[in-house]
C-alpha positions in Angstrom: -7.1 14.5 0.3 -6.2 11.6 -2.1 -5.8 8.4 -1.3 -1.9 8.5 -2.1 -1.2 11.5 0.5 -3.5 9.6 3.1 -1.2 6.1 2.4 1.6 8.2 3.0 0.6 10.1 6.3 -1.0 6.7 7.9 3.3 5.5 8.0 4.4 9.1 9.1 2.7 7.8 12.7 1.1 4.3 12.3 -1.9 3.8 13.8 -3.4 0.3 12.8 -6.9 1.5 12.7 -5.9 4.4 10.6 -4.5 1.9 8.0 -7.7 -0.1 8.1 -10.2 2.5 8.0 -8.1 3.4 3.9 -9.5 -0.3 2.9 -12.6 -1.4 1.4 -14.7 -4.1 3.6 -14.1 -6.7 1.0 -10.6 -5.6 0.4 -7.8 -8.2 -1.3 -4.2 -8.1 -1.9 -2.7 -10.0 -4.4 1.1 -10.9 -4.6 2.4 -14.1 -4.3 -1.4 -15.5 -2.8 -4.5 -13.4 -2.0 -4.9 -12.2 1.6 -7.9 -10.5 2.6 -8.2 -7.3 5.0 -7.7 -9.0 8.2 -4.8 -11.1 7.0 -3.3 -7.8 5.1 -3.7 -5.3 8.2 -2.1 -8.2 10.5 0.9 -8.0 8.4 1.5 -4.4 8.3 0.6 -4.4 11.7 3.7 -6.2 12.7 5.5 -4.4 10.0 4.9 -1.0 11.2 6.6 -2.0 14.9 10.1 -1.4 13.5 10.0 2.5 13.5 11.6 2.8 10.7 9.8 1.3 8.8 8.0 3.3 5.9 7.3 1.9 2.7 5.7 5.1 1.2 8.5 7.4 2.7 10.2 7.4 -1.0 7.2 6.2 -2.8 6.1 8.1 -6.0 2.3 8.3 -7.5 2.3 7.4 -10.9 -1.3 7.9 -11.7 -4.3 8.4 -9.5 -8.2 9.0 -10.4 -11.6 8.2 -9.1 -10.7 4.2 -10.1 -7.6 3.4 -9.2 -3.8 4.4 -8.0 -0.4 3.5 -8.8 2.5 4.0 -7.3 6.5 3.1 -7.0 9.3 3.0 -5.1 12.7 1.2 -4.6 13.4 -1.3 -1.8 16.2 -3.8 -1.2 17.4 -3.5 -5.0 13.9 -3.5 -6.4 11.7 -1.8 -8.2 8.2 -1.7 -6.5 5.4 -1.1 -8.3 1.3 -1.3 -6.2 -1.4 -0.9 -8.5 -4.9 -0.2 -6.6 -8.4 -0.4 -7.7 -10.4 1.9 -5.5 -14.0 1.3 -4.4 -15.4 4.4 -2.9 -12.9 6.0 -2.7 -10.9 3.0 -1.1 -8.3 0.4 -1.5 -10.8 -2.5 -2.5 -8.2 -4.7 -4.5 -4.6 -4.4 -4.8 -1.3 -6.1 -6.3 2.5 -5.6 -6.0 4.9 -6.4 -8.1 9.0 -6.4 -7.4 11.5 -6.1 -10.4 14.8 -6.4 -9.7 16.9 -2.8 -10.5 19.6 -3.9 -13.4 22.8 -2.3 -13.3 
């Protein structure tokens, strides 16, 4: 299964480990600062207690392969766009961007 359908599935039932286990060790998200695993899983942790929250519900792959993994999606008026490197077979370092939609 690819790393896109297993991102998806871990929000159809959230289980916190789950969502860890689909991250390198020396993981790092970049958006606004860096955040390592810990700091990243502790805020999806608390995230993921709304129940309806999903972030992937709508989400669309744009490109996946051995190296990396892109995907989008619209929230709040924005387009999202999280582009992944992948270190076996994991999320090892990631960034999100948010563009506002124009109308």
């Amino acid at each position: 299964m690819s790393l896109f359908k297993k991102s998806v599935a871990v929000f159809d039932n959230y289980d916190a480990d789950a969502f860890q286990s689909l991250h390198h060790k020396d993981f790092i998200f970049y958006r606004d600062e860096e955040t390592n695993l810990k700091q990243h899983c502790e805020v999806m942790n608390k995230l993921c207690k709304d129940p309806n929250f999903h972030p992937l519900k709508n989400a669309e792959l744009i490109h996946e392969n051995e190296y990396t993994l892109e995907m989008r999606w619209e929230d709040n008026g924005e387009i999202v766009t999280n582009l992944s490197l992948k270190k076996d077979g994991l999320y090892w370092k990631a960034m999100v961007s948010r563009t506002p939609i124009k109308n």
